[in-house]
VODREN-921211 format. One record per residue (C-alpha): residue number from 1; residue in one letter; x, y, z. Coordinates in Angstrom, 3 decimals, m for minus. Layout:
N
SITE pos code       c1       c2       c3
SITE NUM    A        X        Y        Z
...
This chain:
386
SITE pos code       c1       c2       c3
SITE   1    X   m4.081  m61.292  m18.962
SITE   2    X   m1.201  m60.817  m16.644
SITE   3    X   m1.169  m58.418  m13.782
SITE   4    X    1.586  m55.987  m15.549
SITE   5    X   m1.086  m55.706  m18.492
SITE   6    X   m3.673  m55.188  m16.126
SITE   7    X   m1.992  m52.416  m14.462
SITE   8    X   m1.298  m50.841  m17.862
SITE   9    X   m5.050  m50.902  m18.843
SITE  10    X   m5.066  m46.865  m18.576
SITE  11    X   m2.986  m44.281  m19.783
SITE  12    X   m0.624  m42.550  m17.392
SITE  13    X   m2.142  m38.712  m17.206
SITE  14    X   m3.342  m36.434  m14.531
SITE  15    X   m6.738  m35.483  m14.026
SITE  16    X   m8.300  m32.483  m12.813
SITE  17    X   m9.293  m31.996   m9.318
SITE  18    X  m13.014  m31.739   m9.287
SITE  19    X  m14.930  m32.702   m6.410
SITE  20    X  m18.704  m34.221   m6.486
SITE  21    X  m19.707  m31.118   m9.439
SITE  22    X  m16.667  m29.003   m9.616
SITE  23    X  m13.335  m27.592   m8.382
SITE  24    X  m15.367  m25.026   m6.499
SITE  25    X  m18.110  m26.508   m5.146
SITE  26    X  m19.943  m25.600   m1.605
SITE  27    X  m22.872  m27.169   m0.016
SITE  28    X  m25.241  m25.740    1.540
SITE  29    X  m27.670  m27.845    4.266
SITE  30    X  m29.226  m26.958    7.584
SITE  31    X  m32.315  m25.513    6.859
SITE  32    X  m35.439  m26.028    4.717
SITE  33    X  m34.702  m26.773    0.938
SITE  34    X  m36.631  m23.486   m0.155
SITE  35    X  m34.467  m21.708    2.369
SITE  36    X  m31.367  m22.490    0.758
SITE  37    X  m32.854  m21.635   m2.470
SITE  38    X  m33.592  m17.982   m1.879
SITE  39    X  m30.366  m17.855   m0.247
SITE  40    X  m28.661  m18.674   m3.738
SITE  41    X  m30.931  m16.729   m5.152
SITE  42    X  m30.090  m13.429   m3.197
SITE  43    X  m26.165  m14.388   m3.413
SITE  44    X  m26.240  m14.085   m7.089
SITE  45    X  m26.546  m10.736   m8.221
SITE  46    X  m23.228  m10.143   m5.871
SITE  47    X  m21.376  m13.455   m7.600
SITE  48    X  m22.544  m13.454  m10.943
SITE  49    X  m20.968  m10.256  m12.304
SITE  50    X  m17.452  m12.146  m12.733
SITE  51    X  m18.046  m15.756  m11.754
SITE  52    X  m20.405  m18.119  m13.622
SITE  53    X  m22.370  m20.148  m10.943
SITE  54    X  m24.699  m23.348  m11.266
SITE  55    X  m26.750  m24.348   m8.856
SITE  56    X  m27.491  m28.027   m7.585
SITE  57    X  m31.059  m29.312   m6.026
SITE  58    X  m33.094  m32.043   m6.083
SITE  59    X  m36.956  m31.979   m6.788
SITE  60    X  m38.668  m34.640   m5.289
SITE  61    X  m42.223  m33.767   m6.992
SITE  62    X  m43.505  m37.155   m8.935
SITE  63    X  m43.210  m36.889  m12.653
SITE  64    X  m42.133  m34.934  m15.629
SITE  65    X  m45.053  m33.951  m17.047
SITE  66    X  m45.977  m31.363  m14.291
SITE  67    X  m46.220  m27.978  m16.309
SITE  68    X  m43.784  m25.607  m15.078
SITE  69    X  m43.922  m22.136  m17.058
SITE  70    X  m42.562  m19.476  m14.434
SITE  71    X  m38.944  m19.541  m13.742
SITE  72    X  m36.753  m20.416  m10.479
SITE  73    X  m34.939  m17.173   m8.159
SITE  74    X  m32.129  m18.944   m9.676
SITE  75    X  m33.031  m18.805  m13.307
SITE  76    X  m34.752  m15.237  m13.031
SITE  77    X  m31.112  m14.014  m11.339
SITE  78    X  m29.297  m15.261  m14.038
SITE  79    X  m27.449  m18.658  m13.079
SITE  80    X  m27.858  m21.831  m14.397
SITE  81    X  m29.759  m24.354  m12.474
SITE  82    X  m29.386  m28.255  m12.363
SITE  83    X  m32.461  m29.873  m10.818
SITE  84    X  m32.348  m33.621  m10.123
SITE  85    X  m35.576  m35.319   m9.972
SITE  86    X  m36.901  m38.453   m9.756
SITE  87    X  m36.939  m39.921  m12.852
SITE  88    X  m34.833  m37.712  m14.227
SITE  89    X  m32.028  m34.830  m13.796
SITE  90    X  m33.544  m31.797  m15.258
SITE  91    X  m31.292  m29.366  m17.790
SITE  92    X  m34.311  m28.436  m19.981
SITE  93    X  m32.687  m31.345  m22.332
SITE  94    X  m34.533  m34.241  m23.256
SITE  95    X  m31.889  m36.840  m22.925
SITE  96    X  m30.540  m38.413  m19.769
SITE  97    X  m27.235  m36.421  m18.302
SITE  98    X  m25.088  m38.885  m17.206
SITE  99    X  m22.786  m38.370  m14.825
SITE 100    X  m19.725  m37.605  m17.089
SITE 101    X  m21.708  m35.709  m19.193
SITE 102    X  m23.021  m33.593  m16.043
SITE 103    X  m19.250  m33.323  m14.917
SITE 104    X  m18.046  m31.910  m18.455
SITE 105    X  m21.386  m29.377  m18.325
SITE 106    X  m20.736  m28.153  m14.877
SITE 107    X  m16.606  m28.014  m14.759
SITE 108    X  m16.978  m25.137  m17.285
SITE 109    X  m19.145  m23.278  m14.441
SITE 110    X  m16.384  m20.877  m12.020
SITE 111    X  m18.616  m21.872   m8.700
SITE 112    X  m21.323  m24.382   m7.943
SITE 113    X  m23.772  m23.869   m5.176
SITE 114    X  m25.490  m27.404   m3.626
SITE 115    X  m28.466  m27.765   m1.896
SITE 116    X  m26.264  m29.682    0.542
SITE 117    X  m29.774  m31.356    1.906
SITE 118    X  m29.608  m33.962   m0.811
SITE 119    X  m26.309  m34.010   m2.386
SITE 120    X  m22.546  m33.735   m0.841
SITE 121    X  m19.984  m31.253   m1.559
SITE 122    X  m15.904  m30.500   m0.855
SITE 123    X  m17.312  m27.663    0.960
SITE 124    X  m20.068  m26.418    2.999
SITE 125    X  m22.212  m24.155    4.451
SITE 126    X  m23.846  m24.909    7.542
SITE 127    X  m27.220  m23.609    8.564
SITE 128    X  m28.532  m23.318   12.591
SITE 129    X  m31.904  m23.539   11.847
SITE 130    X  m34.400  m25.771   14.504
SITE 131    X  m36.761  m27.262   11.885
SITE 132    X  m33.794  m28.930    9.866
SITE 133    X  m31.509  m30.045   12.771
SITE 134    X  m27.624  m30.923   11.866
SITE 135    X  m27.401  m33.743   14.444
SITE 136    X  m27.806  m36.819   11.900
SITE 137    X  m25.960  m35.340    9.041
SITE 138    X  m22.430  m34.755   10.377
SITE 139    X  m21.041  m37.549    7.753
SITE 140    X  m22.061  m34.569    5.359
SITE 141    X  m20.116  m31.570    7.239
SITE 142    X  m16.392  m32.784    6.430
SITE 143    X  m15.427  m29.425    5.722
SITE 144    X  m17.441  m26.805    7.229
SITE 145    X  m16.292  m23.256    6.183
SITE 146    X  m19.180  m21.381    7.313
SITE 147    X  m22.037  m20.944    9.852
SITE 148    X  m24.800  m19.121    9.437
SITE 149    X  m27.584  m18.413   12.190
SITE 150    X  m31.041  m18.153   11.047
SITE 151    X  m33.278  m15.976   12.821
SITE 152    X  m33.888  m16.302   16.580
SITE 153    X  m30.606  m18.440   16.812
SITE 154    X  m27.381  m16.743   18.700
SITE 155    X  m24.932  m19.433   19.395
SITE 156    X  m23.588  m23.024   17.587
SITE 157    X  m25.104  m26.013   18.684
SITE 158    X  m22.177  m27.919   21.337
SITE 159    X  m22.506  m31.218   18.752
SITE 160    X  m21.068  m28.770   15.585
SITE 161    X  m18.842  m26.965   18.485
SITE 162    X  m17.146  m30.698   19.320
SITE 163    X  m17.140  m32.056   15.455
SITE 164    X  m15.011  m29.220   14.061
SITE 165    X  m13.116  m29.400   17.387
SITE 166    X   m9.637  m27.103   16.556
SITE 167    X  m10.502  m25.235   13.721
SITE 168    X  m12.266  m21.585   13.903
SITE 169    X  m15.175  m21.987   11.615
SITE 170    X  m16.232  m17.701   10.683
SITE 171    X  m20.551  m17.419   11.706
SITE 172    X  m22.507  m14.907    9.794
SITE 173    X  m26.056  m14.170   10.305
SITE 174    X  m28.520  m15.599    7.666
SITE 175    X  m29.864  m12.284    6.054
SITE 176    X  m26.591  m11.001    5.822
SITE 177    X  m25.865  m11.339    1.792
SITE 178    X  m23.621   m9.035    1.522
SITE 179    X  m21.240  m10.490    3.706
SITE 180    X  m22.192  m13.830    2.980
SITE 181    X  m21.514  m13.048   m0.562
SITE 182    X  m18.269  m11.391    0.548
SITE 183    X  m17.285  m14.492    2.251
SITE 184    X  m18.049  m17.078   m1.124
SITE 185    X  m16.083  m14.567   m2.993
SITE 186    X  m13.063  m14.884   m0.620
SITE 187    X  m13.476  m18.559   m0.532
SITE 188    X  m13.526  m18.532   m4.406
SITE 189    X  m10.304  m16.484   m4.927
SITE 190    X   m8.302  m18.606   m1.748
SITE 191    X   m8.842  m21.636   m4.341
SITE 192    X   m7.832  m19.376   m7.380
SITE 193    X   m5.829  m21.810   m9.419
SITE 194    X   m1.899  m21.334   m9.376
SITE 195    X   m0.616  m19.856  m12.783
SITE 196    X    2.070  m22.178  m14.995
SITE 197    X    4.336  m20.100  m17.903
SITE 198    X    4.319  m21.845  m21.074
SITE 199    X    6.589  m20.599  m24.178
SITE 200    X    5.621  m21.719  m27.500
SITE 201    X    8.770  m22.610  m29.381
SITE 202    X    7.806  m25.629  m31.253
SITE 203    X    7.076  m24.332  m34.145
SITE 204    X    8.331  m24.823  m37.745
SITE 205    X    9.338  m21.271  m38.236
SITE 206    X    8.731  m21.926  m42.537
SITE 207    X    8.473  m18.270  m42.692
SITE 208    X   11.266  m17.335  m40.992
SITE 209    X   13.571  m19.975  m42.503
SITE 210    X   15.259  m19.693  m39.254
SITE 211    X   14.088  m21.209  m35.406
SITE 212    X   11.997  m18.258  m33.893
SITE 213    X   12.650  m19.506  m30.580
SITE 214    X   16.978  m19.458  m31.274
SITE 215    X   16.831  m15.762  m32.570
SITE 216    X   18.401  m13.719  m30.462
SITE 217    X   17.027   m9.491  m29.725
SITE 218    X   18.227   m9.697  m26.291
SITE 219    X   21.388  m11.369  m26.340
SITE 220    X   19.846  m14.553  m25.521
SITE 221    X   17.629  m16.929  m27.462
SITE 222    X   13.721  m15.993  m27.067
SITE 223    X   12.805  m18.724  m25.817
SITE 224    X   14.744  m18.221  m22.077
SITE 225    X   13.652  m14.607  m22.901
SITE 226    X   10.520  m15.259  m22.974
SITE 227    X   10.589  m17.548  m20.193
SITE 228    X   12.676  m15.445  m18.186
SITE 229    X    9.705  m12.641  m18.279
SITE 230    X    7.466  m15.228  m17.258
SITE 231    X    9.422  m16.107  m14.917
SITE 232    X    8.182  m13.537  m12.137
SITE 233    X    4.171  m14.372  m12.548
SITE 234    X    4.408  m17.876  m12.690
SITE 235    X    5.151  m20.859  m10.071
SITE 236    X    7.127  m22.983  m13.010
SITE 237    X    8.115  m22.277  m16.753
SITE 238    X    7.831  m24.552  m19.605
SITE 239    X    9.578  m24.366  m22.962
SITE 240    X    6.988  m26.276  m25.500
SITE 241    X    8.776  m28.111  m28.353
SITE 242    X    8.414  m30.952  m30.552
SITE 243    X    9.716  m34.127  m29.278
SITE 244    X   12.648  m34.384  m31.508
SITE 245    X   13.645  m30.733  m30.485
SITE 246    X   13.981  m32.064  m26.388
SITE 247    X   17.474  m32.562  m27.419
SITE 248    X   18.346  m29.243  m27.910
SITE 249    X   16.751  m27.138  m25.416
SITE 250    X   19.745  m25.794  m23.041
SITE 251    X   19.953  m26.696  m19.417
SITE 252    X   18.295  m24.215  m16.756
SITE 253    X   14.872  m24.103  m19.245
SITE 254    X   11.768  m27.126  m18.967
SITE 255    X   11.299  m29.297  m22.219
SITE 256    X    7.986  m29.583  m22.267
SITE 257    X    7.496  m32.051  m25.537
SITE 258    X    4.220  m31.940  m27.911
SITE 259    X    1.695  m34.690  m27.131
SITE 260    X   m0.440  m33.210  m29.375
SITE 261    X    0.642  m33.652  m32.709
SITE 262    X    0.447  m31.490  m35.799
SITE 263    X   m1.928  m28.867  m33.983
SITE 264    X    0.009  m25.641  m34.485
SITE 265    X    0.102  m23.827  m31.139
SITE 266    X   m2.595  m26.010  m29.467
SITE 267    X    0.146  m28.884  m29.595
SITE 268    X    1.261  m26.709  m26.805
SITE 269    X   m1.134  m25.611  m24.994
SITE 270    X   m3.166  m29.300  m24.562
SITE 271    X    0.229  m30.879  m23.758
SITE 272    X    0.468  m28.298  m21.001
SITE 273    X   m3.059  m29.209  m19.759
SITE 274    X   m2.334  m33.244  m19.915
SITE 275    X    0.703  m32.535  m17.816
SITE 276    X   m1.227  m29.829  m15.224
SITE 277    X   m5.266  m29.649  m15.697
SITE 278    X   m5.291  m27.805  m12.532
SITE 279    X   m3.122  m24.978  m13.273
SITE 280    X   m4.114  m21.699  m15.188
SITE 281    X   m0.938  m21.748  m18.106
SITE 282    X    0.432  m18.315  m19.255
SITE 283    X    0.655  m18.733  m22.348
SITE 284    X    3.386  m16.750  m24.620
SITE 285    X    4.681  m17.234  m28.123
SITE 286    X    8.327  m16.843  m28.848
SITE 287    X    7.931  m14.638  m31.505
SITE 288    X    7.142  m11.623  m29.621
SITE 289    X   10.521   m9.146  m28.955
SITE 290    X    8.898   m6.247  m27.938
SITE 291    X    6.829   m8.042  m24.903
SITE 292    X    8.114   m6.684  m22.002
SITE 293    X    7.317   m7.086  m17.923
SITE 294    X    4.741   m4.416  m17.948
SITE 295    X    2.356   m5.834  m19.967
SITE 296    X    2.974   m9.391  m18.669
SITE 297    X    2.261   m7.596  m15.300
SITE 298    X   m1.058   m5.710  m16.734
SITE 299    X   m1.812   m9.262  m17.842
SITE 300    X   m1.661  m10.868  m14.537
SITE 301    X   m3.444   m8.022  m12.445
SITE 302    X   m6.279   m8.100  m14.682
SITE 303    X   m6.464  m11.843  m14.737
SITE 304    X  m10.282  m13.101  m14.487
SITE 305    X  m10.612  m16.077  m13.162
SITE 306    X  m14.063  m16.997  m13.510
SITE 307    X  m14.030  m16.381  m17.307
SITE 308    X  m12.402  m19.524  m19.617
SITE 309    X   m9.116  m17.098  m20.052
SITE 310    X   m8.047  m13.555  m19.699
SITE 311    X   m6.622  m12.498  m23.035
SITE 312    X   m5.141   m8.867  m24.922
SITE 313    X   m7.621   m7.794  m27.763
SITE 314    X   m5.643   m8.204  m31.207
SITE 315    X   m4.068   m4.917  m32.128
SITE 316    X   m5.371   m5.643  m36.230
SITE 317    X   m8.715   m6.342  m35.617
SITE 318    X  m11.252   m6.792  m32.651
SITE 319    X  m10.744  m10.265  m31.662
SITE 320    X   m8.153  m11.938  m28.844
SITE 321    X   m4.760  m12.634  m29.236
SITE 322    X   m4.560  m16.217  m28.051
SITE 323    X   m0.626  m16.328  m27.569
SITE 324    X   m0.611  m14.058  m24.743
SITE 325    X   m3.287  m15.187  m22.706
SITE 326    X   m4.159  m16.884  m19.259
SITE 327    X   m5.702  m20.195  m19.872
SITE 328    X   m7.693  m21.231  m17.098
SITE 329    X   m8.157  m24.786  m16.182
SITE 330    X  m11.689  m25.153  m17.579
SITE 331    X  m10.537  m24.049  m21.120
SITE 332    X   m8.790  m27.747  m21.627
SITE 333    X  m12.301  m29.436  m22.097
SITE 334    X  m13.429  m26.518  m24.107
SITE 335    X  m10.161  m26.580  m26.300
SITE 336    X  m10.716  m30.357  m26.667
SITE 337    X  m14.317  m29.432  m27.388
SITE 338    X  m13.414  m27.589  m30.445
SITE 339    X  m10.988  m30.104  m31.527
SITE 340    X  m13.202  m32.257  m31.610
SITE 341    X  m15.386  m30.435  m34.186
SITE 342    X  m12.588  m29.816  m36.401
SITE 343    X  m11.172  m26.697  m35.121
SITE 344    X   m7.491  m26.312  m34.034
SITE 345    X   m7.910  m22.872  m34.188
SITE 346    X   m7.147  m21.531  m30.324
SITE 347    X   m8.502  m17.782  m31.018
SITE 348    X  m11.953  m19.530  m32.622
SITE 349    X  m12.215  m21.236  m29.170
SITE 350    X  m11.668  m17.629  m27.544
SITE 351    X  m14.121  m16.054  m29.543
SITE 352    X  m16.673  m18.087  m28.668
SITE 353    X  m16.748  m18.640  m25.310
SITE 354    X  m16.850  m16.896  m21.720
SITE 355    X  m13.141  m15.322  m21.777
SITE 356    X  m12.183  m12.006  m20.490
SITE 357    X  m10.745   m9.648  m23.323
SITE 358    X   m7.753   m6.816  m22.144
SITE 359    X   m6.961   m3.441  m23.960
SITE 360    X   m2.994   m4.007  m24.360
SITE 361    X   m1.118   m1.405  m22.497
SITE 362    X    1.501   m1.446  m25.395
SITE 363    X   m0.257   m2.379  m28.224
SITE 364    X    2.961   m2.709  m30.078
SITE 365    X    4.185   m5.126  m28.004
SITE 366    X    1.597   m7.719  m29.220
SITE 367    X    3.414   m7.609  m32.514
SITE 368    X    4.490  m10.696  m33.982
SITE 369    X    8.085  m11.309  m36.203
SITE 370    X    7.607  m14.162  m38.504
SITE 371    X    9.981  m13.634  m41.921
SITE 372    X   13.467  m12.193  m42.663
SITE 373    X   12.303   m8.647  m43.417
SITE 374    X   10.419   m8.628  m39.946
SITE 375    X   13.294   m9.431  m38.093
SITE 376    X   15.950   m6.722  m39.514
SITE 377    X   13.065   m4.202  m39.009
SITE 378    X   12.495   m5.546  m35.434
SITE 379    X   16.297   m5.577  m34.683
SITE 380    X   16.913   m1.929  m35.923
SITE 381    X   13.780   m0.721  m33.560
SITE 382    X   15.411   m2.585  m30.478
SITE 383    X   18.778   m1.645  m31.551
SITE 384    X   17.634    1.800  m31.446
SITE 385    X   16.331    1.331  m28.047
SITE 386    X   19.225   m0.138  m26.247
């Protein structure tokens, strides 16, 4: 084999930014192991109501067999709770995790907390506590964002004054939850993910007998319509189309071509996440006239990060509208997820899983135009209201 083939082994793609367990991930180390655990356990009923945390630890007790029939703090406060032991990493699942497997499980948590005693992190917390001293593990404090003084203690050690040298590290005393809590939250939504606009124009339009995305209600095509409204909420817009449609999408928008074949709208949206896994992607389809800023703006403002998307509850029945929705980034391994079992569905992936679900503003503006008789009707209403 030849060193171009070599360096061809892999496909080309980005991948998402996860650190040791997640993209939000903080350690926490400095003090006895069951100290950190109650201090998860007391943070939770402040982080839990919108964010979906896991917890990391290790259990050093010998064996599996050791009966265990009351649950964790963690488990009784409501999070989910990762416990490596020795022979095993414990899930209540009786085959091995692997580490992929473990990566997939925990990615689709908004915020994992690490005993940072036995396991590294992005992030951490570190503890002033005497019995679990900080002098031998500064390889693990890379990026301390917090200090917290346990009881008795009143100033940072001059070793973890020197090693984060130039930087203003925030100190909080221990049995302050609240404002610990406060502080995690803050951290959280500093790392919220940036949001991407995607327009879904690649479509066949068989209904219509007539390219959705080239009708025009506003005096231009839909497609920079829709992308212009995007515009304002999103850091870049992308025009999704199918690869022999690149051709024909006018200067000033982004071709963003279908890598996903034959998927209906999903096309779109998994191209979008094999381009950007680390952006949250604004999804809108092109078929929508009456969308206007206001309820692209409700949209936004009521975005929930922690869920798997922030969608507008169909105005026909009781379930999401999946083409006007905020995709977060760990909705690409769930859509894949559901691929994978035969669905291509993107509302059957909404539906079942952790996604925040909006009251429209405008209901009417949720209103899709997909045949001839549509269209007049839609162009006499918005004739009417110019």
């Amino acid at each position: 084999m030849n060193n171009a083939a070599a360096h061809t082994k892999h496909a080309a793609m980005a991948r998402p930014a996860v650190g040791e367990f997640n993209r939000h991930e903080l350690a926490i180390l400095g003090a006895p192991c069951g100290i950190i655990k109650e201090l998860t356990a007391r943070l939770l009923p402040h982080l839990t109501t919108d964010l979906r945390v896991a917890y990391v630890d290790a259990d050093h007790a010998a064996g599996d067999a050791e009966a265990e029939n009351v649950l964790s703090p963690v488990l009784q406060a409501g999070a989910t709770e990762l416990t490596d032991k020795i022979h095993f990493r414990r899930l209540d699942l009786p085959q091995n995790l692997d580490r992929f497997t473990q990566q997939q499980w925990l990615g689709e948590q908004s915020l994992v907390l690490v005993n940072g005693n036995h396991f590294r992190a992005q992030q951490q917390i570190a503890i002033i506590d005497p019995r679990k001293p900080l002098d031998r593990k500064l390889d693990r404090l890379t990026n301390v964002q917090l200090f917290l003084l346990s009881e008795g203690e009143t100033e940072i050690p001059a070793y973890l004054q020197e090693h984060t040298a130039g930087r203003v590290v925030p100190v909080l005393s221990l049995d302050d939850t609240a404002g610990i809590a406060a502080w995690v939250r803050q951290c959280w939504q500093e790392h919220t993910p940036p949001i991407f606009g995607l327009v879904l124009a690649g479509g066949r339009s068989q209904r219509m007998q007539a390219d959705k995305s080239r009708l025009r209600y506003h005096q231009e095509e839909q497609r920079a319509h829709a992308a212009a409204l995007l515009a304002p909420w999103c850091q870049e817009v992308f025009v999704s189309c199918r690869p022999d449609q690149v051709a024909d999408i006018p200067a000033g928008l982004q071709p963003l071509p279908d890598q996903f074949l034959d998927l209906g709208p999903l096309s779109g949206i998994l191209s979008a996440f094999r381009q950007n896994p680390n952006a949250a992607w604004l999804v809108v389809a092109c078929d929508l006239p009456f969308l206007s800023e206001n309820t692209l703006r409700y949209l936004v403002e009521h975005r929930q990060a922690g869920r798997m998307a922030t969608a507008f509850q169909s105005p026909e029945n009781e379930f999401p509208e999946p083409l006007i929705t905020i995709w977060e980034p760990q909705s690409y391994a769930a859509l894949l997820r559901f691929l994978a079992l035969g669905y291509s569905c993107p509302r059957k992936a909404l539906i079942n899983s952790d996604v925040a679900v909006l009251t429209p503003p405008a209901a009417e503006e949720l209103r899709n135009v997909n045949t001839p008789q549509e269209r007049e009707a839609a162009e006499r209403e918005l004739g009417r209201k110019s």
